[in-house]
LOGURO-28768 format. One record per atom (N, C-alpha, C, O, CB): residue number from 1; residue in one letter; atom name; y, z, x. Coordinates in steps of 0.05 Angstrom, whole numbers. Each point is the difference from the previous one (the first is absolute). Glycine has a CB too. Layout:
  nr rest atom     c2     c3     c1
 NUM    A   CA      Y      Z      X
...
//
This chain:
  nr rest atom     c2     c3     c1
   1    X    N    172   -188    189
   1    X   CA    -10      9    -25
   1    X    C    -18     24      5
   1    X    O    -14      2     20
   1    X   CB     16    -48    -39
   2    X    N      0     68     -3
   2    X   CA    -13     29      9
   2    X    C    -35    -10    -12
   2    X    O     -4    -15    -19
   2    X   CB     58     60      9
   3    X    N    -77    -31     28
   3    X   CA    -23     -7     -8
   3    X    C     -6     28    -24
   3    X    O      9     22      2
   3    X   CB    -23    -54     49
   4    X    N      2     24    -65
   4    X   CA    -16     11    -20
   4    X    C    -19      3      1
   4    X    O     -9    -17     15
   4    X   CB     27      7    -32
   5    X    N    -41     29      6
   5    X   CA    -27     13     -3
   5    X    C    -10      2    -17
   5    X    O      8     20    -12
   5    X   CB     -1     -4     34
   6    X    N    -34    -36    -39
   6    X   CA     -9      9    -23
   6    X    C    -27     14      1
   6    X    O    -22    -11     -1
   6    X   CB     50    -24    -19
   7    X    N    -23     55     21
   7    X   CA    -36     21     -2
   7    X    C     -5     -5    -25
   7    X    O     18     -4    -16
   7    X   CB    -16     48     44
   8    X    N    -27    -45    -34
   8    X   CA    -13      4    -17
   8    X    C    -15     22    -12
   8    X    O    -20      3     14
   8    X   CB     27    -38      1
   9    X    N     -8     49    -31
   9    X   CA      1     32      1
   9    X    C    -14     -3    -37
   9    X    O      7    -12    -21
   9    X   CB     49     35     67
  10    X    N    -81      0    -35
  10    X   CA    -14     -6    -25
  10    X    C    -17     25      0
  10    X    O     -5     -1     24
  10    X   CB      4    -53    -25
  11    X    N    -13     79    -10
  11    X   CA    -16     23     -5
  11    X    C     -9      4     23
  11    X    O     10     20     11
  11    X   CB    -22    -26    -54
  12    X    N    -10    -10     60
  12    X   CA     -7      4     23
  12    X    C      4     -6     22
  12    X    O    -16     -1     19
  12    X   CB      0      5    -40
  13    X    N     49    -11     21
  13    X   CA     13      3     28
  13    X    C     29    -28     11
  13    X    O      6    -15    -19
  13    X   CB    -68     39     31
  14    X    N     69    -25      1
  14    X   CA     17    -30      0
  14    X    C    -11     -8     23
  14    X    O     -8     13     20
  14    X   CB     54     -8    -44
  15    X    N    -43    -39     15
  15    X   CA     -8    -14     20
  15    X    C     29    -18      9
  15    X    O     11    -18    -13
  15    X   CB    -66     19     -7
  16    X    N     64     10     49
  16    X   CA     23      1      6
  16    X    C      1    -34     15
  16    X    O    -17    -13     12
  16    X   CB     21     77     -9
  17    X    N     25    -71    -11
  17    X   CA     11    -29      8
  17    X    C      2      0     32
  17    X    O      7     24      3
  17    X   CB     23    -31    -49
  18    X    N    -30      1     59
  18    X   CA      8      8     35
  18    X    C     20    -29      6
  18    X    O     20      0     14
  18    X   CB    -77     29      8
  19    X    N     47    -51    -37
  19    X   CA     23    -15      4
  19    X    C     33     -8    -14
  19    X    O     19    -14      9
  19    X   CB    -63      4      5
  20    X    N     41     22    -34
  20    X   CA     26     -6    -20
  20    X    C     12    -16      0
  20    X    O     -7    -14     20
  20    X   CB     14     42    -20
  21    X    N      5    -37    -10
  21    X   CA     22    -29    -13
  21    X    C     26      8      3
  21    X    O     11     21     -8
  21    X   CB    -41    -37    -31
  22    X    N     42     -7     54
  22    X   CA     32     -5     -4
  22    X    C     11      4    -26
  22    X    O     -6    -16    -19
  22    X   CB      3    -17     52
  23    X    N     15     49    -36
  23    X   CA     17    -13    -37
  23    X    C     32      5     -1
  23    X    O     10     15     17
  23    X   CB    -55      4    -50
  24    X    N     55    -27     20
  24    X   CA     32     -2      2
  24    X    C      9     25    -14
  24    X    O     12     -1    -21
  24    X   CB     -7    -53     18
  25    X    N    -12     82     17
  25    X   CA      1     26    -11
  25    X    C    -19      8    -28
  25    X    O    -15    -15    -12
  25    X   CB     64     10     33
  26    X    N    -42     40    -26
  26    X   CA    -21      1    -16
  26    X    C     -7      4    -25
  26    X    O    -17     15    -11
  26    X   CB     16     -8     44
  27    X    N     26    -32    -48
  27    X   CA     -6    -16    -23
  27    X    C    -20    -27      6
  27    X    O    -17     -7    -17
  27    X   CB     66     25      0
  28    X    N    -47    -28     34
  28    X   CA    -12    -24      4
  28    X    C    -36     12     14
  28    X    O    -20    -13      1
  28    X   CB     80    -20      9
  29    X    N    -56     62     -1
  29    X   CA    -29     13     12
  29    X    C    -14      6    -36
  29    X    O    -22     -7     -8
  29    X   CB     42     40     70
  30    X    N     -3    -21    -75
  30    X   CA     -6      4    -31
  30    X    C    -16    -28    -12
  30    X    O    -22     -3    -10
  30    X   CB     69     35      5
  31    X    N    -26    -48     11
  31    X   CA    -18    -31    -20
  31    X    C    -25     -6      9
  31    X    O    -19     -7    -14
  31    X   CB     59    -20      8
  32    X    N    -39     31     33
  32    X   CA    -24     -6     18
  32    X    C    -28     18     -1
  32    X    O    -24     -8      1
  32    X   CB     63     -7     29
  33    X    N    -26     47    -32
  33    X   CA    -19     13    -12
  33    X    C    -16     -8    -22
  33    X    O    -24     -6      1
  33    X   CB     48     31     15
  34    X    N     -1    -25    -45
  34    X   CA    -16    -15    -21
  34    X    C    -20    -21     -4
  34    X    O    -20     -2    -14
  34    X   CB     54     15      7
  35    X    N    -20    -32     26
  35    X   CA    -23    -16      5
  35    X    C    -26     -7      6
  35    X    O    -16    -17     -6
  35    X   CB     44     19      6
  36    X    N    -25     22     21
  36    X   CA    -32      8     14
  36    X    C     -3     19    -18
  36    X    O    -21      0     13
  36    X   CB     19     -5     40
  37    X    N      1     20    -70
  37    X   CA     -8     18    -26
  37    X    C    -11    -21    -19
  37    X    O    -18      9    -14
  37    X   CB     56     29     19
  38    X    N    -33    -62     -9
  38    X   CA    -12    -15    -16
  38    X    C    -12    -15      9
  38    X    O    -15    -15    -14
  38    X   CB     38     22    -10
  39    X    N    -20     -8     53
  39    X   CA    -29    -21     13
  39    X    C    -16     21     -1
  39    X    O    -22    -10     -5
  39    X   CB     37    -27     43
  40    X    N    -19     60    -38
  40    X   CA    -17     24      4
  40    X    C    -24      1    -26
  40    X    O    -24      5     -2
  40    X   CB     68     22     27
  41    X    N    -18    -35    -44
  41    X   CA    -15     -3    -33
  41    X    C    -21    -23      1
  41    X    O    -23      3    -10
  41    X   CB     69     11    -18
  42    X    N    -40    -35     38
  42    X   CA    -14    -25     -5
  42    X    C    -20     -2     23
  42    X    O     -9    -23      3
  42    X   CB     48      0    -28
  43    X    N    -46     40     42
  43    X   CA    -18     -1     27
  43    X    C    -23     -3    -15
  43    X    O     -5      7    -23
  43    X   CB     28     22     62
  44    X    N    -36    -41    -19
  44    X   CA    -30     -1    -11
  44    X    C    -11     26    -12
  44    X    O    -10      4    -22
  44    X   CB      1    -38     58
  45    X    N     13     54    -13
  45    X   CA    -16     28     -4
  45    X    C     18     23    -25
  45    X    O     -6     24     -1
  45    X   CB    -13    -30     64
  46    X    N     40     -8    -80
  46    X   CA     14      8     -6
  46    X    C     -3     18    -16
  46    X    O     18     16     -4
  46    X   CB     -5    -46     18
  47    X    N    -42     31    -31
  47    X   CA    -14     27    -12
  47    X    C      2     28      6
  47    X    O    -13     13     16
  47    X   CB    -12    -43    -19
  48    X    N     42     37    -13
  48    X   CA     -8     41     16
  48    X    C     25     10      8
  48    X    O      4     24      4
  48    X   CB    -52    -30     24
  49    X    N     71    -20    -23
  49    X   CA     25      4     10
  49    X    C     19      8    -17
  49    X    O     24     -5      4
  49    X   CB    -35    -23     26
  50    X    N      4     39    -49
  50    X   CA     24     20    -15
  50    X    C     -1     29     15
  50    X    O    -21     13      5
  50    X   CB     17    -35    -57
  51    X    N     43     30     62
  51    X   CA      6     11     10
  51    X    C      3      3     31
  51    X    O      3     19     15
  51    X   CB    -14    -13    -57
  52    X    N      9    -38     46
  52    X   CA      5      4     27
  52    X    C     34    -12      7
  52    X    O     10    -14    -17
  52    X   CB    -71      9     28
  53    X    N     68      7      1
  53    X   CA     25     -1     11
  53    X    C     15    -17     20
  53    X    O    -20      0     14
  53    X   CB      6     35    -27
  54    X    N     25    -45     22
  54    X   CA     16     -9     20
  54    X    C     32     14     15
  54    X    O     23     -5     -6
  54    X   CB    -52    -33    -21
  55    X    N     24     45     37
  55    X   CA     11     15     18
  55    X    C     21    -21     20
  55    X    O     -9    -17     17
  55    X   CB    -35     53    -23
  56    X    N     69    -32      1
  56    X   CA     25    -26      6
  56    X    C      5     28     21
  56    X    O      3     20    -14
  56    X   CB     24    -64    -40
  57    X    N    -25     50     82
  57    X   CA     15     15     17
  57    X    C     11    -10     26
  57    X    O    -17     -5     16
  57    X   CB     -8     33    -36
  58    X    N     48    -31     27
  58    X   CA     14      1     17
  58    X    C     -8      9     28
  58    X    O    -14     20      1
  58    X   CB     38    -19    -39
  59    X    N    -16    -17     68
  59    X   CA      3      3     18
  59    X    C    -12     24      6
  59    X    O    -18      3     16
  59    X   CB     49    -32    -18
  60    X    N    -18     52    -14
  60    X   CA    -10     28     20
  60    X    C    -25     11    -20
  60    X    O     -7     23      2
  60    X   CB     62     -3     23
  61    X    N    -67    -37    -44
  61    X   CA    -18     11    -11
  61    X    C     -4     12    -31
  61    X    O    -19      8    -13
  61    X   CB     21     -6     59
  62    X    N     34     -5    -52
  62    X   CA      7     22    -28
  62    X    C      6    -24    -21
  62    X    O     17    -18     -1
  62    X   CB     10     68     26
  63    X    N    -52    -40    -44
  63    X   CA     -8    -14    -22
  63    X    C     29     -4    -18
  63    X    O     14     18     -7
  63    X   CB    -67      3     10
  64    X    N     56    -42     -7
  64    X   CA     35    -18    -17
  64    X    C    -14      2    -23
  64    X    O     14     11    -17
  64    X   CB     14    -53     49
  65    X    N    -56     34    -42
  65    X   CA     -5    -10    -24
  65    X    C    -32      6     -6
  65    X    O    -20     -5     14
  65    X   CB     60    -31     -8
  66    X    N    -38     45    -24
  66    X   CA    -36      1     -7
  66    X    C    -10    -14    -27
  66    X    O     -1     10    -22
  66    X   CB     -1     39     44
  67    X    N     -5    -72    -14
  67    X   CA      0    -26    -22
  67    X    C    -31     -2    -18
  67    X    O    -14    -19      8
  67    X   CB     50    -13     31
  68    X    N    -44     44    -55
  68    X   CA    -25      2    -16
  68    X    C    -14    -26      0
  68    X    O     17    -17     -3
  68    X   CB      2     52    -25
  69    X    N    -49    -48     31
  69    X   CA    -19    -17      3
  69    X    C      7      0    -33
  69    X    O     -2     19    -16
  69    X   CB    -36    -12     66
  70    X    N     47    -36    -56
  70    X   CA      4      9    -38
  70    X    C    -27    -15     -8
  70    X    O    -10    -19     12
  70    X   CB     73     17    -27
  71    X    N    -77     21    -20
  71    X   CA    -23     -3     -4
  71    X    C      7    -33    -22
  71    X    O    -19    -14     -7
  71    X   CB     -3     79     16
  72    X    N     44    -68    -14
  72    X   CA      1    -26    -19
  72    X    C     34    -14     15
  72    X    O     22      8      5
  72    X   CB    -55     18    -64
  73    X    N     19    -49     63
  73    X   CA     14    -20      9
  73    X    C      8    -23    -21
  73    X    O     13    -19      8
  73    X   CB    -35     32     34
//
């Protein structure tokens, strides 16, 4: 299974994944993104986080998907 990368990428900078996730290609790196985009929403510190991003990139680094922190769930 190819590993995946979700940065998190927001005004003042990304805070980059170093471990990534297995996923069954990168529809299944997509769902997975989404997901952590909406754990992102519901984090404790989750105030302030409009416009930050998740960043789904591949093995060599090149961003597949740029999945928006959504402000209504």
């Amino acid at each position: 299974m190819p590993r995946y990368f979700f940065d998190v990428v927001n005004e003042t900078g990304t805070a980059h994944d170093h471990q990534g996730l297995d996923c069954n290609g990168p529809d299944g790196a997509k769902r997975q993104g989404e997901l952590i985009a909406i754990d992102l929403r519901f984090a404790p510190d989750s105030e302030g986080r409009t416009g930050d991003k998740v960043a789904v990139c591949d093995a060599r680094g090149t961003v597949l998907y740029s999945i928006p922190v959504p402000v209504d769930v």
